[in-house]
N, C-alpha and C positions, 0 to 999 in steps of 0.2 A: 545446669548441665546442658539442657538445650537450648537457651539461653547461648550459649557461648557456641555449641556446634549451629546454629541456622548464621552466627554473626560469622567463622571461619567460611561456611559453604558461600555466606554471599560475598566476603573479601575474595578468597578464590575465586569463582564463578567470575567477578568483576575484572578481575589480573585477567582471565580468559579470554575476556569478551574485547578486553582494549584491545590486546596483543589484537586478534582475529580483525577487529576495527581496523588497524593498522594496518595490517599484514595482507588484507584482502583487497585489491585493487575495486573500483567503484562499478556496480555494474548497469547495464544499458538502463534499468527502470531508475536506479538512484540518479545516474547523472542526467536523465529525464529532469527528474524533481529538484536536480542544482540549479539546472537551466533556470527551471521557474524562479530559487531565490537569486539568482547572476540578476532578474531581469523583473524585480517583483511587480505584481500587478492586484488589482481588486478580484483578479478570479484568475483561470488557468482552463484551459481546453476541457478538461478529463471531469476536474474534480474541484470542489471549492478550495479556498488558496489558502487555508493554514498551516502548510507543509512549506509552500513557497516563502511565507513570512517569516518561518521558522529558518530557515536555509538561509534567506536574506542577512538574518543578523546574527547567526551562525559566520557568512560566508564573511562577512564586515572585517570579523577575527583575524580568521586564516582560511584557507584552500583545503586544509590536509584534512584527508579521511575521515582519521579518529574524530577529528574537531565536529565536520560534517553530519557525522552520525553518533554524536555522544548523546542526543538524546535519547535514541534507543537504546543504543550502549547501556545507559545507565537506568534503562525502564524496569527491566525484571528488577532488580535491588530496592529502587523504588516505589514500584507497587506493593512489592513484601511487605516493606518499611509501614506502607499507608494503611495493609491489611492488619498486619499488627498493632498498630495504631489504634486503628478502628473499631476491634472487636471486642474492647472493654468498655466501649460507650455504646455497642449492641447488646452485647449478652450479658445477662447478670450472673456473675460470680464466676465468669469463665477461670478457668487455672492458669497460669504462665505457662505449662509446658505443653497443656492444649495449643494456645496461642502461637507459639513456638513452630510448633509444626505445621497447622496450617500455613503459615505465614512462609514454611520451608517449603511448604508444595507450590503454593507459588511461585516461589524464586527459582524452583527446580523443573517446573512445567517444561516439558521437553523443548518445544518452540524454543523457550525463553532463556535455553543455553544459549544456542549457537546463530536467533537471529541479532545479526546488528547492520541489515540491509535498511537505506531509508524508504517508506513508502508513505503514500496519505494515511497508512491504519497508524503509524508511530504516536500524532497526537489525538488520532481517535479514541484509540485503545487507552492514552493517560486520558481522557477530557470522559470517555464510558464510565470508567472504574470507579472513578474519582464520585463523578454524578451519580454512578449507583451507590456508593458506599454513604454518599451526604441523603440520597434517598431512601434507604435504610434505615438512616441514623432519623431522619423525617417521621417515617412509620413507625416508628417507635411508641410517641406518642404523640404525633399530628402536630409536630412542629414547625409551624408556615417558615420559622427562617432557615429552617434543614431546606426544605422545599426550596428555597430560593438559591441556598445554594448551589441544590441538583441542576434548579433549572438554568442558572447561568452555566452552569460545566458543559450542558444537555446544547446549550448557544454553541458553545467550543466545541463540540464532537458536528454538529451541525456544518459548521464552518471549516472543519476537517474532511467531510464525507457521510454521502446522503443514510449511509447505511446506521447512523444514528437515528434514522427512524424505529428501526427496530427496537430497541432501546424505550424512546419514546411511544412504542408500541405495548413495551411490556408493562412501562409505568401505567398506562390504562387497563390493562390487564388485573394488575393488581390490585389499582381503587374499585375496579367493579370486583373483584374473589372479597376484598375485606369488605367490602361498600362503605369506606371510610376515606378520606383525604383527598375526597373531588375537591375543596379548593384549594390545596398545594398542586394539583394537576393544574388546573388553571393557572397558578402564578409561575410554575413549571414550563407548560406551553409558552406565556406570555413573556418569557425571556427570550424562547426561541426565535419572537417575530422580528427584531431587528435582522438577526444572521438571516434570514430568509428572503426579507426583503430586499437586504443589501442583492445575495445572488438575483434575486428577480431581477433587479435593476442592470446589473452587468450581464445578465443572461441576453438581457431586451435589447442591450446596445452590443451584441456579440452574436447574433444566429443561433440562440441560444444551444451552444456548443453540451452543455454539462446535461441539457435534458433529451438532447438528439444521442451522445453517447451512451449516456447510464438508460435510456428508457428504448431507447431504436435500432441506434446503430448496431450498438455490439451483441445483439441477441439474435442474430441471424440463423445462428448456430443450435440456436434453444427449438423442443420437441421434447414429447415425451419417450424416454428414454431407462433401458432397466441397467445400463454402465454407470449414470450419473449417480443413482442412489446408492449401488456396491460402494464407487467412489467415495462417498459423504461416508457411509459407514467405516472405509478404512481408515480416512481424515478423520474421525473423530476418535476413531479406536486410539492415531498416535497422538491427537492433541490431550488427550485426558488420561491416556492407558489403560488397555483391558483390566485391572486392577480397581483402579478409580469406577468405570461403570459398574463393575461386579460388586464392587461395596454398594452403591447408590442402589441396586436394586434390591440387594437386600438388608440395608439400614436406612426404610423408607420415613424410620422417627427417629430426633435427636437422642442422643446419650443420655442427657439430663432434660427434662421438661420446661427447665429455667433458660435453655440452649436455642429455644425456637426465635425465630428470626423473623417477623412481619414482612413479607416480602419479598425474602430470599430464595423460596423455591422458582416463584415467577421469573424474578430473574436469573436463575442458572438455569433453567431449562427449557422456559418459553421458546428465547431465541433462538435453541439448536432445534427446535420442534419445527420452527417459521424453516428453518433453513433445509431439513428434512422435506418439507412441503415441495419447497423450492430446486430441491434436489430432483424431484422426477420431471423438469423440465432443463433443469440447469445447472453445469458443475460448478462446485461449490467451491472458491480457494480456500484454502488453509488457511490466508493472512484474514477472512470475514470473520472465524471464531474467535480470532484472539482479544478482543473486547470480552467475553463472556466466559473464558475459562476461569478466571480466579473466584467468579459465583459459585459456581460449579463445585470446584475447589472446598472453596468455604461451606457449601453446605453437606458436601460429605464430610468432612473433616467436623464438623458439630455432631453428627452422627455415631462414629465409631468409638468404641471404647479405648482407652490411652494405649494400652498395648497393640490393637490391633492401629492405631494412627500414626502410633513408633514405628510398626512396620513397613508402612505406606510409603511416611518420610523417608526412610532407610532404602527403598525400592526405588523412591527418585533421586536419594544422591548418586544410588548403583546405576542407574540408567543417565545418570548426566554423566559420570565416571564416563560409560562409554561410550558417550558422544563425542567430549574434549577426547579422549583415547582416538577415536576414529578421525576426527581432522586433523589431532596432527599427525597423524602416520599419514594420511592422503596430501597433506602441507607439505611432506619431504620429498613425494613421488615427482619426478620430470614431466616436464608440461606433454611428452610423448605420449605419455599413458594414454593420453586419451586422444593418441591421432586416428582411431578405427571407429570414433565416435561421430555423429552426425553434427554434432558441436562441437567440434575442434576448433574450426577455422574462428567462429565469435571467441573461444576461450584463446586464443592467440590475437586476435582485435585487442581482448582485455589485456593480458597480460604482458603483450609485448608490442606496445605503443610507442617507444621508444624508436624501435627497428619499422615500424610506417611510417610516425615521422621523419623518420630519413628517408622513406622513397618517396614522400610528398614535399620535401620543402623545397625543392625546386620550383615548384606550385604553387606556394603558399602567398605569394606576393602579387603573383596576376592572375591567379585562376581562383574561380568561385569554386570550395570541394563542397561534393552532395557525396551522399549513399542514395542507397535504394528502400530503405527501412527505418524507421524511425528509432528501434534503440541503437542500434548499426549507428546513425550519426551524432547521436549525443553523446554516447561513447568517445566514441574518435573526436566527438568538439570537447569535451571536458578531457580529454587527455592533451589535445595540442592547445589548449587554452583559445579556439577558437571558433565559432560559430558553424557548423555542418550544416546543409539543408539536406531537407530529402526530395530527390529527383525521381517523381513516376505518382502512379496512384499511392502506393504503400497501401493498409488497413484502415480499417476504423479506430484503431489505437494508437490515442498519443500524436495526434492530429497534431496540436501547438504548434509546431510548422507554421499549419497554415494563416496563423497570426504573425510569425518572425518572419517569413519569408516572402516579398513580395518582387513576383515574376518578372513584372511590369518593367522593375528597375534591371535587373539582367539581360532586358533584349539589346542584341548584337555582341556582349560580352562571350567570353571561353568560360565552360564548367570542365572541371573535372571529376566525374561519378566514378567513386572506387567501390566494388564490386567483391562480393565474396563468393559469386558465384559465373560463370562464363555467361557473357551478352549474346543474346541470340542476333544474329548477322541482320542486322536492317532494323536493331532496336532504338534507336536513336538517330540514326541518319536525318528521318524527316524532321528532326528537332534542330540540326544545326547547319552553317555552309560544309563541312569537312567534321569529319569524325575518325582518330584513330584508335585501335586498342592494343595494349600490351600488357602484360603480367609480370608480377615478381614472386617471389616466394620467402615466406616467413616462419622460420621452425616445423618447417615442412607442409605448410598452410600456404594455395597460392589465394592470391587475390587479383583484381585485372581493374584496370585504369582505362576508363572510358574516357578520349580527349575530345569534348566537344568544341571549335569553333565558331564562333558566329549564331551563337543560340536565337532561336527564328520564337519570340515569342507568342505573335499568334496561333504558329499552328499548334504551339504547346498548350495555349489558352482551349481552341477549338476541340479539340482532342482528350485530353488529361486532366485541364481544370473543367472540361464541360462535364466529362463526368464525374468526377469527385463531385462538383454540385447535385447530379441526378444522385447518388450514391450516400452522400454525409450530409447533405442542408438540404433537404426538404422538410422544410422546415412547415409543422402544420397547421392549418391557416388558425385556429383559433388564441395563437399565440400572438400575443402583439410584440413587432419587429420595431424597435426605434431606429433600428443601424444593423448591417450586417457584415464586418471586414470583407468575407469573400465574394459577395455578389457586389457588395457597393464598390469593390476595388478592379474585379475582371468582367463585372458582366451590369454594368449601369444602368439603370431602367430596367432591370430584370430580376424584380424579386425572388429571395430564395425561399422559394412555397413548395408545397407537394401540390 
């Protein structure tokens, strides 16, 4: 019986998730990460490049959506499958209809209705699960080739996103709680050193972009802070459900004594604890847990007794019910709804590309188009199938630009920067011979078209790339620099050092 009800939730859930693949136009972070497989490379600004490779021979296929992001698409059903799989070569004598359910909680994990956005967590989250579950199956009984397993997957979540250290964190956790399988850690580790090495080597000929982002740039914002830990708390309240916590602390021992899992608490809870830490200087996304929830998952679901686990399962197909209920009632509303919102004018960028690309293609043949913001123009270039720069400083996120884009070749050419927000009077002047601005408007969404002339690239260099260097590459002196795209391309003989 439940056997057949987890196999209808995830056929449904599936039919769901395509349609919404489909149905959902691609947004600024995914077509971020198209860019990278349109243009693959050994690494990528942000993050190591196993999303990019993934998208490359994805994009080989087709363009469309669903294609682009079936691999998510088809994660949650996936991981079910692999949980299920897994836990009769963990637990001795588990039941089927135990199995069953766990494996429902998974597929029905709230996140893992309604996400089928691409990001770098997509082959994280498979390359985590996968490594912890072969690492499990390791501990069991100190099987170096389980080990080896883990540690190759532990390569792939590496090569996905650094935040596979955590991970790698808890498998040391554990061999020191059992003080057993220090040398599956070791042959564990020693999978990881190729992927590592690889990034050191492109990091060294790149300004090392992946350790100035993840370790410098983008923590400006971090302090000790008592919003950031509320925050963690409500994120985790929805990634697990008040439900799911309230069982784990009061089913702190398996159901059956034959149920216990070498391993399994370290990993379901270690890394929400590391991230709790991490929370009283820094907020936490939503998409960092989801490598860790199907632990989690799994070790209350060993713990409860059948009926109260029927109930659990039964609570998350209710609670996916009313999330598929909720988009599509918000699927049929006019894009109006939300014109009183601060994001309107991006949700009309998304949606209605069709109507820019008619006020740009007059453009599109002699003029270079920028934005002002980095998902702003990958957006608009994966919808007009054509390359956006971004024109100004922008953020510390999502730099890649300043690999695609090289200034150097633009001086005397015309840009066109379109604008989702009004140019304040003299903001571009000194960048070009003539500058004009004019606006249109889209579904009640105006935008404005900044016409520069004659773009003066030095004073653009001296001004806007001098700081972005003070600001993203300073780069610190203990790192060795073999090459640096942006100082060896605008500013020669001038190392990008702190």
């Amino acid at each position: 019986m439940t056997g057949r009800l987890f196999f209808a939730l995830l056929a449904a859930t599936l039919v769901f998730r395509v349609w919404l693949g489909a149905a959902f136009p691609m947004s600024g972070d995914e077509a971020y990460f198209v860019w990278w497989g349109w243009q693959p490379d050994w690494g990528f600004y942000d993050h190591p490049p196993m999303i990019g490779w993934w998208l490359a021979a994805l994009s080989s296929v087709s363009h469309a959506e669903a294609l682009l992001r079936l691999p998510v698409i088809l994660q949650p059903a996936l991981l079910a499958l692999a949980v299920r799989w897994a836990l009769p070569h963990l637990v001795r004598g588990i039941e089927g209809e135990r199995r069953d359910w766990i494996a429902t909680l998974v597929l029905l994990a709230p996140v893992n209705v309604w996400n089928v956005f691409i990001t770098t967590d997509t082959p994280l989250v498979y390359f985590s699960v996968l490594s912890g579950l072969a690492w499990l199956r390791a501990a069991k009984d100190d099987d170096l080739r389980w080990y080896l397993v883990a540690g190759l997957l532990l390569a792939g979540a590496v090569l996905s996103k650094y935040f596979a250290a955590i991970l790698g964190f808890a498998y040391l956790v554990d061999v020191l709680v059992r003080r057993r399988g220090f040398r599956g850690l070791i042959i564990a580790y020693a999978c990881t050193l190729p992927a590592l090495l690889l990034m050191a080597w492109w990091n060294s000929e790149h300004c090392w972009p992946n350790y100035m982002f993840n370790f410098v740039n983008r923590h400006g914002d971090a302090g000790w802070s008592a919003k950031t830990p509320l925050l963690y708390a409500v994120t985790l309240l929805y990634m697990l459900t008040p439900p799911v916590l309230w069982l784990a602390l009061r089913n702190r021992r398996p159901a059956n004594a034959d149920f216990s899992v070498p391993g399994l608490g370290v990993l379901a809870w270690v890394p929400f604890l590391l991230f709790a830490v991490l929370s009283l200087v820094k907020q936490i996304g939503l998409h960092w847990l989801l490598s860790f929830v199907p632990f989690a998952l799994i070790w209350v679901g060993l713990r409860l007794r059948p009926a109260s686990l029927g109930r659990l399962g039964l609570f998350f197909a209710g609670f996916a019910a009313l999330h598929i209920g909720a988009i599509l009632v918000v699927s049929r509303l006019p894009l109006e709804t939300w014109q009183k919102t601060r994001l309107y004018d991006g949700i009309v960028l998304t949606f209605e590309h069709e109507a820019l690309a008619k006020e740009l293609e007059p453009f599109r043949k002699d003029w270079t188009l920028a934005m002002d913001g980095y998902s702003n123009a990958v957006t608009l270039g994966y919808n007009l199938r054509q390359y956006v720069a971004v024109f100004g400083e922008a953020s510390s996120h999502a730099r890649h630009d300043d690999i695609l884009t090289d200034f150097r070749a633009l001086a005397g050419k015309n840009i066109l920067i379109l604008r989702k927000s009004a140019p304040t009077e003299g903001d571009y002047a000194k960048y070009f011979r003539s500058v004009s601005v004019d606006s249109f408007e889209v579904r009640g969404a105006r935008f404005w078209r900044v016409k520069g002339e004659g773009f003066d690239y030095p004073a653009y260099r001296d001004t806007v790339l001098a700081s972005v260097r003070r600001k993203y590459y300073a780069v610190p002196p203990w790192l060795p620099q073999m090459a640096c795209y942006f100082c060896d391309r605008y500013f020669p003989g001038e190392p990008c050092r702190r």
